[in-house]
N, C-alpha and C positions, 0 to 999 in steps of 0.2 A: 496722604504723605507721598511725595513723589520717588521716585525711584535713587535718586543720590540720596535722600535723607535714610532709606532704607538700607542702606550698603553700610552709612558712618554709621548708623544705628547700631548695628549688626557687626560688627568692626572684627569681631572674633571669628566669626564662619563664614560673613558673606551673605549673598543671596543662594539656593540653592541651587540653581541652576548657572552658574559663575557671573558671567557680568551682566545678564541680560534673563528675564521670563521670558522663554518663547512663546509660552499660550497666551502673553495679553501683548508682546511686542515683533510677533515673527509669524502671523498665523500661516506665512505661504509654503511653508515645509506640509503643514494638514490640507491647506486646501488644493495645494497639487496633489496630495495622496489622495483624495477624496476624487478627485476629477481621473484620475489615471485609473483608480480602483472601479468607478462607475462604467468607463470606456471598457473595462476589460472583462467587465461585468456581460453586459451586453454582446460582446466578443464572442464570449465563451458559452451565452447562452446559445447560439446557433451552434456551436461545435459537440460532438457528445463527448462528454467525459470519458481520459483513458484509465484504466483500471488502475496505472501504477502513479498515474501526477494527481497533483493537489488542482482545485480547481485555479489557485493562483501559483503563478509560476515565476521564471526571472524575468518574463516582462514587465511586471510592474517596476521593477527597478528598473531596465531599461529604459522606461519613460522619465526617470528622471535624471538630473546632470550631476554627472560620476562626482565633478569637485564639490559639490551642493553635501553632499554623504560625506565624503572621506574627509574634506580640507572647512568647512567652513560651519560643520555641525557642531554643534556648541554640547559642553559635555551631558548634560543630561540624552541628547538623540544620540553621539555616539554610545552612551553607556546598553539603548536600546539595539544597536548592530550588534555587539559584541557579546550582549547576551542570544541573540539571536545563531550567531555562529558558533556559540560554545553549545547550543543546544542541537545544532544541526550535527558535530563531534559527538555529542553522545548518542543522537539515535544512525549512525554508522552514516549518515548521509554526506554529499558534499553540497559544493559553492549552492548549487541549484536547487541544495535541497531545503535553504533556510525559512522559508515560508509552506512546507509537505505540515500535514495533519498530521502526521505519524499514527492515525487511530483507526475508527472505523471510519465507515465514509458518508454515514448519517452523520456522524458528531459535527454538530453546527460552530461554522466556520468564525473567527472573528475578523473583521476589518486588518490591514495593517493598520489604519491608522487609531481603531480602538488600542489595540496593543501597543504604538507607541505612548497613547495619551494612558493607561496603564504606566507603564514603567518610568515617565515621568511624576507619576503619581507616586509611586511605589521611592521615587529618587526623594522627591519633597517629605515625602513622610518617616525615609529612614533618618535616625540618631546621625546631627552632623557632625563633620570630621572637619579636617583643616583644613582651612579655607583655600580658597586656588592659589592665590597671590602669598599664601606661604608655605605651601607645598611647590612651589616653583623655589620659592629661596632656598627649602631647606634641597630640592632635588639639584642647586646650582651646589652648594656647599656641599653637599654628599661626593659631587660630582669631582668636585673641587680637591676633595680629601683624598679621592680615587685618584686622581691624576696625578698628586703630590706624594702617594706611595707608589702608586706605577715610577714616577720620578727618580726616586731613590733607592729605586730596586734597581734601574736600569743606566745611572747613570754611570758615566766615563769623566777620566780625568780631559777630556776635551771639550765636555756638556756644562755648560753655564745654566742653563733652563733648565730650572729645578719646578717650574709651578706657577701660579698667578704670585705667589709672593716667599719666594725662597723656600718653595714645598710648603706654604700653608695656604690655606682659603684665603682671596681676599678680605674675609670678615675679618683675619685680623690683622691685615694692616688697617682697615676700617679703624677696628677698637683702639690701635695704638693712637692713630690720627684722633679720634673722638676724647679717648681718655687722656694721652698723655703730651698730645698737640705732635707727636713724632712722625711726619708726612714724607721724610726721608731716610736714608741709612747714610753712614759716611764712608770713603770707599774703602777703608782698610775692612770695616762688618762686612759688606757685600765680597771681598774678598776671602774673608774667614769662613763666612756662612758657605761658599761653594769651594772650600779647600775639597782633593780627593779624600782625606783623612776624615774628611767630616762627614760627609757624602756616604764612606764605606763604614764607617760607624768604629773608627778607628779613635784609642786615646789619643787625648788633644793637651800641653799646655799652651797658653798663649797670656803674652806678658806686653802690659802696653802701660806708657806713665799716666799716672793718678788724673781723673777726670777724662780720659778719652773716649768712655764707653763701652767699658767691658762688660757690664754686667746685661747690657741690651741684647748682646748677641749669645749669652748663655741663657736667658728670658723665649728670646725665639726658638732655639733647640731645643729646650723644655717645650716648650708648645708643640713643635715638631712630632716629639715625644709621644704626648699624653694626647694629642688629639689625633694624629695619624698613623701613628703606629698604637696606638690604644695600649701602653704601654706606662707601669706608675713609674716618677720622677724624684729622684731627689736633690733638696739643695741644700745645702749643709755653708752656715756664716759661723763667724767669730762669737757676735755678743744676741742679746737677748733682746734688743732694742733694733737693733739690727731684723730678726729675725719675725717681730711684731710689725713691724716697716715693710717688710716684706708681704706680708700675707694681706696687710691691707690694702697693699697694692696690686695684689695679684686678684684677686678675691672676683673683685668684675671681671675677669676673665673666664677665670672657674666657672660662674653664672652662665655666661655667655656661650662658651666654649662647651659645656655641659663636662665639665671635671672639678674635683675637691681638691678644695684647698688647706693642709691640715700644720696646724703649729705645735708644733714638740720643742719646745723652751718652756724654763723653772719646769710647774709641777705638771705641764701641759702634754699630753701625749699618752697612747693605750699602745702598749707591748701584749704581743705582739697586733701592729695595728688591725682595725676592722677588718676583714675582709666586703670588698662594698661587693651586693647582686647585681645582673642584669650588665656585666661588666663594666660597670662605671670606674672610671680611673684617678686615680689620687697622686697628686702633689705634695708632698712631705717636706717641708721646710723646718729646719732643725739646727740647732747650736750643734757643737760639735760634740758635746758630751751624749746628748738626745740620738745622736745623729750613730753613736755606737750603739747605746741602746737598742735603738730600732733597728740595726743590722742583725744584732742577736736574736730579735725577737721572729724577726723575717727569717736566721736561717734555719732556727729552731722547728718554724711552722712551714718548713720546707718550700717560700714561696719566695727564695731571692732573686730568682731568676723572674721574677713577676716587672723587677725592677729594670728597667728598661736603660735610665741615664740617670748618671750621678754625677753632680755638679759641685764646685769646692770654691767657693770666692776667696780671697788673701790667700792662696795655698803655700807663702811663706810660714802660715803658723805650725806649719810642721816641724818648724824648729823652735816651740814654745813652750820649752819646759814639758809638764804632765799631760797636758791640753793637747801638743803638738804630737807627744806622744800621742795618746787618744785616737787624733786623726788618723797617723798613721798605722795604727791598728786596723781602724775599719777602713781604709780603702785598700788594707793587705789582706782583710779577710772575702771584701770585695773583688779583687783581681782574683785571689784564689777560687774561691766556690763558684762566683758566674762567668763562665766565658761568652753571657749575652750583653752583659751590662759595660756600657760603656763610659768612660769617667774622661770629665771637663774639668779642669782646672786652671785655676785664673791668677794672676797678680801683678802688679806695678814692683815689686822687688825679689828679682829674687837671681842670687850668685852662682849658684850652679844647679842650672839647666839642664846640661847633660845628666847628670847622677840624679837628677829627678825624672827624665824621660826614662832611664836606665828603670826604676823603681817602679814607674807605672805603664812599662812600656810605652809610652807617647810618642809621638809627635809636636816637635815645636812651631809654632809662627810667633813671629812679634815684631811689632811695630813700633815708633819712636813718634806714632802723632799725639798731637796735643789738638784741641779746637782753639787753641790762643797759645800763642806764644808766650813762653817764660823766662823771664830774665831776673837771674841770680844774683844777687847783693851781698856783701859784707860789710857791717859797720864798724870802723874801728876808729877811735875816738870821737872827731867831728868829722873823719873823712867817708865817706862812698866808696868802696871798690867792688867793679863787676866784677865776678867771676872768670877765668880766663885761664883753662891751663896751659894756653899757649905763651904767657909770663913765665920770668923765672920761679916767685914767687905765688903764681897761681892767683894773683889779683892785681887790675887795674884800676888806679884812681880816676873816678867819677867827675863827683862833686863834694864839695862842705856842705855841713848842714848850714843853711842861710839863715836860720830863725835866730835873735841875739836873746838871751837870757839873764835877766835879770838874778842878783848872788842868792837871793832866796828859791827862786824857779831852778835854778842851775843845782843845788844842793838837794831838791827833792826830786829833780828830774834830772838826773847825771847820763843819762843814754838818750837823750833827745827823744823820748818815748813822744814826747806830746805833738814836738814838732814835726816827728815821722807820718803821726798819725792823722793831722792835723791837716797835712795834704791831699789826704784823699777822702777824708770822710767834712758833712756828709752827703755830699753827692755821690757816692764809689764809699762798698764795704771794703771792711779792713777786721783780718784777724790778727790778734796778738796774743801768741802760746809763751803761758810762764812757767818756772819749772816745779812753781808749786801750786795747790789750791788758796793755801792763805794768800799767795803774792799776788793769783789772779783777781781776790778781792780788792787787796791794797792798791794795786794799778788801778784799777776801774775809778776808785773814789778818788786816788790821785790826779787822772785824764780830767776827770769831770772836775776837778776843782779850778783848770785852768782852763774850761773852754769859752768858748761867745757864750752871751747871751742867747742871743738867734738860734744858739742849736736848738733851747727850750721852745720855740716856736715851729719845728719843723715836725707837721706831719704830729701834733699837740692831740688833739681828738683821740688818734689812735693810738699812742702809748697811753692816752689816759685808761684807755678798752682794756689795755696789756693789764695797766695794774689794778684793776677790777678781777681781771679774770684770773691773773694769780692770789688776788687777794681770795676770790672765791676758790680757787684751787688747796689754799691754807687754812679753812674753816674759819677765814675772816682774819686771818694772818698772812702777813708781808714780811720778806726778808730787807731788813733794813738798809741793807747796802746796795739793792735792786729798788725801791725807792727812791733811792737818791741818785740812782746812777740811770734810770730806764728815761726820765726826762729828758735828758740828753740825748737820748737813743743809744746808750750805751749797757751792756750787762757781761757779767762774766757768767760761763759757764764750766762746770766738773762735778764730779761723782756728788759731791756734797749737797747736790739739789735732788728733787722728788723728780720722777720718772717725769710727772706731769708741767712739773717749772720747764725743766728741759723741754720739753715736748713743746710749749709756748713761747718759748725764748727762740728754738730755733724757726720755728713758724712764721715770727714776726721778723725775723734775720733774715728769712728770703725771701718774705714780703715788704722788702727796706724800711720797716718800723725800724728795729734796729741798725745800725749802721757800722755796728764795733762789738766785738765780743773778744774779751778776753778770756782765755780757754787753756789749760791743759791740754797736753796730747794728744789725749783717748777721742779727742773730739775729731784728731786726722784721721783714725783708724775705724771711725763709726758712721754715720751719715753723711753724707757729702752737700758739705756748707762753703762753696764756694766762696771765693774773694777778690777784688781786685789787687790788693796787698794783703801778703802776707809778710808779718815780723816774728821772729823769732826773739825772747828778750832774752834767754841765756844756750850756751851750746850742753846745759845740763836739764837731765832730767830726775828729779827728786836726789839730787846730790851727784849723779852719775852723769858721765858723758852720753852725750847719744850715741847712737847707730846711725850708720850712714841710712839705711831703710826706715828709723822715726825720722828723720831730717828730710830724706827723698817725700815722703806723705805727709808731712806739712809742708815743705814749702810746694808742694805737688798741687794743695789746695789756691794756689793764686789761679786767677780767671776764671773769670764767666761766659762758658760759650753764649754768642748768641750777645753778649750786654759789653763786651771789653774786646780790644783788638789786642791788647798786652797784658799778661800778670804777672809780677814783682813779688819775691822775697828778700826779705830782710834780713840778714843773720847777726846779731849784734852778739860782739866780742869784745871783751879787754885786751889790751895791747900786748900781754903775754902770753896769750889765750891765741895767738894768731898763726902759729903751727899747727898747734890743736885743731883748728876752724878748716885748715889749708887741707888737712887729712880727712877733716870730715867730708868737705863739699865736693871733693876731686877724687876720691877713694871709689873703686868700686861697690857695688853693695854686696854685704856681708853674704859668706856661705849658709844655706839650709842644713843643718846636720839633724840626724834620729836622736831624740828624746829618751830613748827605750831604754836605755843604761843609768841614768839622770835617778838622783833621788834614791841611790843605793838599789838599784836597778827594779824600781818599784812597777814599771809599769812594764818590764818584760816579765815580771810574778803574773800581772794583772792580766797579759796576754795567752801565757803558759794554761793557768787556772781557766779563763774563759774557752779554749781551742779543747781544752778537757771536758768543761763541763757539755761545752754545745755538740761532742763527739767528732766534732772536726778530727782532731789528730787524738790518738788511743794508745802511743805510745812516741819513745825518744825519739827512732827517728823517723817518724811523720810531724812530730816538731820540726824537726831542722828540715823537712822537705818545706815547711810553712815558711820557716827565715828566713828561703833562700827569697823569698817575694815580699821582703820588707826595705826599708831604705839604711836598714842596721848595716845589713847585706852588702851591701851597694858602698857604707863605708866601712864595713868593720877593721882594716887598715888601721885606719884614722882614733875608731873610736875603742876598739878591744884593745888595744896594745900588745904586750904581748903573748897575752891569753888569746884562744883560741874560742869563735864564736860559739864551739860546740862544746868549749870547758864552761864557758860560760850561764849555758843554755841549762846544760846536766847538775851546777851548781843551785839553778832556780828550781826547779824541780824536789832537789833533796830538800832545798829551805820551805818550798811549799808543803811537804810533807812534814816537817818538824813543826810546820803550825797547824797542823792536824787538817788541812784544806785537800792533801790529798792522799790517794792510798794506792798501792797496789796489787796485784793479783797476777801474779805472776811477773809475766814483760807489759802488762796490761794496766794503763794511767785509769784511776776513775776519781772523782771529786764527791769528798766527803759529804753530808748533811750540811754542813758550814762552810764549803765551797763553793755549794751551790746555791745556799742565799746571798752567800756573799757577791757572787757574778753576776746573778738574776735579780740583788738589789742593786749592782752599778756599786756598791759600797767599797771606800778605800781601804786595799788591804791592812793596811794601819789602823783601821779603825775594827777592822769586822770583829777581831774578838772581846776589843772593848765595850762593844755594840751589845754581842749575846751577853755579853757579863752584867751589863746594867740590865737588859730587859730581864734577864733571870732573875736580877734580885727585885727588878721592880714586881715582879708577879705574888713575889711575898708579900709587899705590902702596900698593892697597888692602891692610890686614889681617887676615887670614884666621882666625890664631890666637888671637887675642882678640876680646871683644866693642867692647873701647875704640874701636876707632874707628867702627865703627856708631853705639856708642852718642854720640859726640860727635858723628857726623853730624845725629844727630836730637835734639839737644838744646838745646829752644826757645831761640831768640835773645832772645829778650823778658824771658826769664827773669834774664838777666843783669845785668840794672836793679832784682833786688831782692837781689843778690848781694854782699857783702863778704866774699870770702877769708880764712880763717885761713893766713898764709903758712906757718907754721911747718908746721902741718897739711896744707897743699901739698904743703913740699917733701918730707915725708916718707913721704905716697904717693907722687909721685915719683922718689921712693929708692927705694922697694918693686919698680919696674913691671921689667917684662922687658925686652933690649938691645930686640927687639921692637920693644914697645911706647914705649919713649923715645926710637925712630926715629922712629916715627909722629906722637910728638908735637911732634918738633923740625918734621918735616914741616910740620905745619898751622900754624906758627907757636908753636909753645910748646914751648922749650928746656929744659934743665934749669936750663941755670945761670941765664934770665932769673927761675927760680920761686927759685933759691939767693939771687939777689940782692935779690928782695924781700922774703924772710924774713929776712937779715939786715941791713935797713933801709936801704939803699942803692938809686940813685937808677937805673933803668934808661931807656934808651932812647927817643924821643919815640917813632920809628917802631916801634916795639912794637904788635903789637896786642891790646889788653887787652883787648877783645871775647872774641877767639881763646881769653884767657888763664883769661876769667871761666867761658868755656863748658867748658873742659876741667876746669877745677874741678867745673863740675855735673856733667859728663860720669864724674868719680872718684866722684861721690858716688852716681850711680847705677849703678855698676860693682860697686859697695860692694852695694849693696843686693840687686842680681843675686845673688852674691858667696854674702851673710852672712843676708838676708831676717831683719834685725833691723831695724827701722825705728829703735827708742828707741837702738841702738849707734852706727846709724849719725850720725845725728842726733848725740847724743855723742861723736862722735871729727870730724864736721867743724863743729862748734861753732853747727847750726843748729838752726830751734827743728822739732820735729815734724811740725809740720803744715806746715809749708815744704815738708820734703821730703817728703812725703807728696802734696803738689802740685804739686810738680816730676815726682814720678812718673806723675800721671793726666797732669798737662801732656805729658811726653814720648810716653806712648801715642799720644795725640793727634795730636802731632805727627807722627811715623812713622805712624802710617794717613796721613796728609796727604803726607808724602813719598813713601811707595808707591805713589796714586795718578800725584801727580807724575812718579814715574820710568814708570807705564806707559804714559803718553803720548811716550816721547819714546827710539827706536829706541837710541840710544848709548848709556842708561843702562841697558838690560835685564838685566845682571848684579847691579841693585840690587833687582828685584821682590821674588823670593824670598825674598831676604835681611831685607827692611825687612819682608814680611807674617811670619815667623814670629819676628823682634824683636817685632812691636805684639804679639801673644799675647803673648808674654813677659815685657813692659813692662806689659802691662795687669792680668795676674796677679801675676807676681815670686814666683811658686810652684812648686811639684814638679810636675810633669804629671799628675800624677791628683788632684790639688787644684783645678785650672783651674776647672772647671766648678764648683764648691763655691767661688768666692773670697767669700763672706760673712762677714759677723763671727763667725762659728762651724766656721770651717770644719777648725780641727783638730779641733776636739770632736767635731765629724761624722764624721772620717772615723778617727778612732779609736775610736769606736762601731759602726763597720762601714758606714756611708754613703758608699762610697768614690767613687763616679759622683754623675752625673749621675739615672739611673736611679733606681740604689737611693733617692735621698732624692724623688725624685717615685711611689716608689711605698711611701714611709713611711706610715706609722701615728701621726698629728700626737699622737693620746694618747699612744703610747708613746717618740715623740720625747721628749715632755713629762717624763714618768719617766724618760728615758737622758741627756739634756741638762741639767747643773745651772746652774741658775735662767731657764729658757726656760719662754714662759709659753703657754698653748692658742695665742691671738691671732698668736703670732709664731711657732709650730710649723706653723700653717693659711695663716699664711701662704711662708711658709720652703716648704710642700708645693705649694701652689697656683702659686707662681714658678719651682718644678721642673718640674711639669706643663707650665704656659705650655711654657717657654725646649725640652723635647722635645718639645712640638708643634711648634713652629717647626723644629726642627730636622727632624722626621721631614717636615716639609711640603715643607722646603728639599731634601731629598733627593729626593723624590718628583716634585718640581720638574723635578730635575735628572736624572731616568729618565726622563720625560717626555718631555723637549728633545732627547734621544740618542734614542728609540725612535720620534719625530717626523720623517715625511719632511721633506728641505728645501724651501723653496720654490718654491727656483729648478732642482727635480731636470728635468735635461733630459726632454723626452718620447720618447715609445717612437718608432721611426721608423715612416711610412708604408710602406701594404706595396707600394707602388708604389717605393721609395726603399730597398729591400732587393735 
């Protein structure tokens, strides 16, 4: 085998000697030592040896050429100098002394050139290490890393040179280039990324319109972050799909980068998180409720300051109702307790600026780019009018719609939906947001009634793939109106579909299978599904008018950077409706206001109780020192009226103690037994004592032999508000259940015959409690699902729509992690631990046990391809996935491998963790006794 084949061979350490064997490809380093050594032989036999030299001395070096040594000795002969000078250090000699016997002076000498061929021996036979060729890469990126924290240690507001690449390694502009095809920044990011504010670790908001790239430049400071300042990160999104999106995208980074990537959504995330060894650094990406959680659990385990940057994507949602609240909890509890931790926040809307710097101390930048230009529409009747508030009227007429309509097309299509759409698709996507999920059906099947022919011919193959894969996605069910409408290249999307339709519909949407998706809102506010046009079919949303900031975020979605030089929205209005439309499009966007008051001031209890229970504040007024660094604060003007923020404050307090959550001792706050499951299960104060009241009486007469009553244990109360019973469908699971089980439910209130009487339309009892009645209905439906693990049957036999139950199910995961905690704070309930932690697995999955780990949109494919772990599919071959999985594409195979990899790194860390802690003296281990005391 010749020498190249032994290098690729060897791929992992090399040759050991680095590019080259000197004993079989270099002999002339030996045979000059051999020739110099024989000359000096002969030399010294004429001369008599001096009492204090060796017989070889530094002529033999002398004989040979200085660069030969220093500059062109290939690593194994330098590794022979360098041991030779460290050993000349230890017997006190110097330069001259590196070849002295240090012994007697009988003791028989060795050659140098034995001792060289010695310690190349000695190089070849030790355990190899990393190979040359990447110990030079990793000593560039080492390098790299150093240079990018020297950087921003040291820079100035007049220093633009931050590093090879905005203070990171090269590697990852490499990865972004590799992964995400991103080979440049645009200049407003390159302006952000080297602000002084950012540079000095200063808060930051920064607001730019929908699609320009915000989230790239929060992405790089996270990296920033966690690989140079070795520093954990947090990101905190809106929704749950969002937050899954995320991590998959991040995930080959983590890999690369050497840091975790960890997802805290539904039942997902450990409070307080792992601590990882060897200081490996973590990425925490979390919904916003996850996203408090893991604050508490961090400040609890005194490690918040561990957290280096905190990131906030939409940071309009601070004014979102209890959610908004939520946020603004944890980035108050945030600014309070770390004065290391620096907080990013992001968004395309948001009215006041100031009073949000004011709250987080920040610093503003913002820009008004767009990668495509957008131009704003209004339809009103057949006419066009752009936007223009330089009109009296705030609109310019355009154009007529040109298309002529027949009196039956004209009657089903009164807004020229068809003809609008009709121009750009399908060569150029087009979204159209309806203000409801039924209408978004009814449009789609409408569209499609009047298109070509030819559309069925466009790009035919590949929808046929789509409705395969959704029919596989359904256990062999299709949604009927995605059938008749996906030929076309057309589908609607909203909540009403499985995680997984969604997931496939938008895939094929930005791979131009699709060409038209009609959508709800939620679709502006979640992943970004660009468009050439954007229509809007009414200025209402589910009955309401919009907000100027839903209006900004969809029509925000027109343009494709990179595929469109222009994107268009459409705002279609009725002819009375045209003040209305004037005020939306031309109106400021709405103000951020605090949440904290909202809901009969539920989530300033929620705040008070948790500052208590985490020992944060211990009394009044180390509360009101807390308020002053809320954004209540910032407006209580506006939002106390004429009550006083501190009457307000001392009000919540005495209500938290009338519900037994607190007590105190003297001037001294402390949180009850049921305070503090209540705050360390995240549980809504509304609920927590109805929570202890049912588990107490479930323990009387728990059931063991079913899952029913667990599972009605933990199934969300909230839920029940979007609930309409099919009684008939009641009673006849009802019918089904075991004597059992029809005990259990007479127990908790729900009898048979109360379900008999309202299936047969008769009038039952005031003191009924339907609550009770609505929960056991979700309670059968996920029992069903346990059961049968058919979503689209079950869904069909309790007469809801898919994605109802499909979020009743993430919902209830959730909930049970929330109750588990719950029951471990509080001594009487500890028969329920167990029980609730290995329901959330189960809730969360709803699969076979050796699917758990595999619950992805593919995961029987996987595992009847032989990927039946965890393992297996992190140590797949993303090519050959690619050829065993049909219609998986590289992009989602590398990634499918890279989310494998992560979730067993985590886990082998969690483990190692967890040998650690067992194999760790305790602290508090008594000492040994004196030997005076023996």
């Amino acid at each position: 085998m010749d020498h190249k084949q032994h290098v690729e061979h060897c791929s992992d350490s090399e040759d050991f000697f680095g590019d080259y064997d000197s004993l079989l490809e270099d002999p002339s380093l030996l045979a000059k030592l051999e020739k110099v050594e024989c000359a000096e032989s002969d030399k010294m036999a004429s001369v008599p040896p001096a009492k204090d030299k060796d017989l070889f001395t530094d002529s033999i070096l002398d004989g040979l050429d200085e660069d030969l040594l220093q500059e062109s000795l290939p690593s194994s002969q330098q590794e022979f100098v360098q041991q030779e000078a460290k050993r000349s250090k230890v017997h006190g000699g110097d330069a001259s002394g590196v070849f002295q016997s240090g012994g007697r002076e009988d003791q028989k000498r060795r050659s140098v050139s034995e001792r060289l061929k010695r310690t190349m021996r000695c190089n070849a036979a030790a355990p190899a290490s990393l190979s040359r060729s990447l110990a030079l890469k990793e000593a560039v990126l080492s390098d790299e890393i150093s240079d990018a924290v020297h950087a921003m240690e040291v820079v100035s507001a007049h220093t633009t040179d931050l590093g090879p690449f905005f203070g990171l390694p090269t590697k990852v502009k490499d990865l972004l280039s590799k992964l995400r095809g991103i080979n440049s920044l645009y200049a407003w990011q390159e302006t952000c990324l080297t602000l002084e504010c950012v540079q000095q670790r200063r808060n930051l908001i920064y607001t730019l319109p929908t699609s320009g790239g915000k989230t790239l430049v929060a992405e790089l400071l996270i990296l920033r972050e966690v690989v140079c300042r070795k520093k954990d990160c947090m990101f905190i999104l809106p929704y749950v799909s969002l937050v899954q999106e995320k991590v998959r995208g991040l995930a080959a980074f983590g890999l690369e980068l050497d840091f975790l990537v960890e997802e805290y959504a539904g039942s997902k995330g450990k409070f307080p998180p792992v601590k990882r060894r060897g200081g490996q650094r973590s990425l925490y990406i979390a919904t916003i409720e996850k996203a408090h959680s893991l604050v508490n659990g961090l400040i609890e385990s005194g490690r918040l300051d561990c957290v280096g940057l905190l990131v906030v994507d939409e940071l309009h949602m601070l004014g979102d109702g209890s959610r908004g609240a939520l946020l603004e909890i944890t980035l108050a509890k945030v600014s309070y307790l770390s004065r290391h931790t620096q907080i990013i926040g992001m968004s395309a809307t948001l009215g006041n600026i100031s009073e949000l710097q004011t709250f987080l101390n920040a610093e503003n930048y913002n820009d008004d780019f767009r990668p495509v230009q957008l131009r704003e529409y209004v339809k009103v009747g057949d006419g066009i009018y752009e936007v223009d508030p330089k009109e009296d009227d705030g609109f310019r007429l355009c154009r007529r719609v040109a298309v002529k309509y027949s009196s039956a097309m004209q009657k089903a299509d009164p807004d020229h939906i068809v003809a609008l759409v009709t121009e750009v698709i399908p060569r150029h996507s087009c979204l159209l947001f309806c203000p409801t999920k039924k209408n978004c059906e009814n449009v789609a099947v409408m569209i499609c009634k009047y298109l070509r022919e030819d559309f069925l011919r466009q790009r035919q193959a590949e929808k046929e793939a789509l409705l395969r894969e959704l029919k596989d996605s359904g256990n062999g069910s299709v949604c009927t109106v995605l059938r008749r409408t996906v030929p076309y290249g057309v589908a609607y999307h909203h909540s009403g579909l499985t995680g997984e339709e969604r997931k496939l519909l938008e895939d094929a949407y930005s791979d131009g299978v699709l060409c038209l998706l009609t959508c709800t809102s939620t679709l502006a506010a979640g992943i970004n599904l660009p468009a050439r046009r954007v229509i809007l079919r009414s200025p209402h949303v589910a009955g309401d008018l919009m907000k100027t900031s839903q209006y900004k975020q969809m029509a925000g979605r027109a343009g494709r950077a990179g595929l469109d030089r222009e994107g268009e929205s459409i705002l279609i209005v009725q002819d009375k409706e045209r003040f209305k439309a004037r005020a939306l499009v031309c109106a400021p966007v709405e103000k951020c206001h605090s949440c904290l008051l909202a809901d009969d001031r539920k989530s300033l209890l929620n705040l008070i109780l948790s500052l208590v229970g985490l020992k944060v504040s211990t009394g009044v007024e180390e509360l009101q020192e807390f308020l002053r660094g809320t954004l209540l604060f910032v407006q209580q003007e506006q939002l106390c009226g004429q009550a006083s923020l501190d009457a307000v404050l001392q009000q919540g307090v005495q209500l938290l103690q009338v519900k037994g959550l607190l007590h105190t001792q003297g001037d001294v706050l402390h949180v009850t037994r049921l305070g503090r499951a209540t705050f360390k299960g995240s549980v809504d104060l509304s609920h927590s004592q109805v929570l202890y009241q049912d588990l107490s009486n479930g323990l009387e007469g728990l059931l063991l032999s079913s899952y029913l009553h667990l599972v009605f244990l933990v199934t969300p109360y909230d839920m029940t508000l979007q609930c309409v019973p099919d009684w008939m469908t009641f009673y006849a699971q009802m019918a089904s259940l075991s004597a059992a089980e029809q005990r259990m439910c007479a127990l908790v209130g729900v009898p048979e015959s109360l379900v008999a009487r309202k299936a047969a339309g008769q009038a039952v009892k005031k003191s009924a409690n339907m609550a009770a009645v609505k929960r056991m209905y979700l309670a059968l439906v996920l029992m069903a699902l346990l059961r049968e693990n058919d979503l689209w049957g079950v869904a069909h036999k309790f007469q809801l729509s898919r994605g109802f139950v499909q979020s009743l199910l993430s919902s209830a995961a959730a909930f049970c992690s929330c109750v588990f905690h719950f029951t471990q704070e509080l001594d009487e309930l500890w028969p329920f631990c167990s029980l609730f932690e290995a329901l959330t697995r189960r809730l969360s999955y709803c699969v076979r046990a050796e699917l758990i780990p595999l619950m992805e949109s593919r995961a029987k494919q996987l595992h009847a391809a032989g990927y039946k772990t965890l393992t297996h599919l992190a140590n797949a071959d993303p090519a050959l996935l690619v050829r065993t999985i049909v219609h998986l594409n590289r992009k989602q195979a590398n990634q499918m491998v890279a989310s494998a990899k992560m979730l067993l790194n985590k886990k082998a860390a969690a483990l190692q963790q967890e040998v650690d802690e067992l194999l760790t003296p305790p602290a508090d281990l008594p000492p040994p006794p004196r030997l005076d005391e023996r």
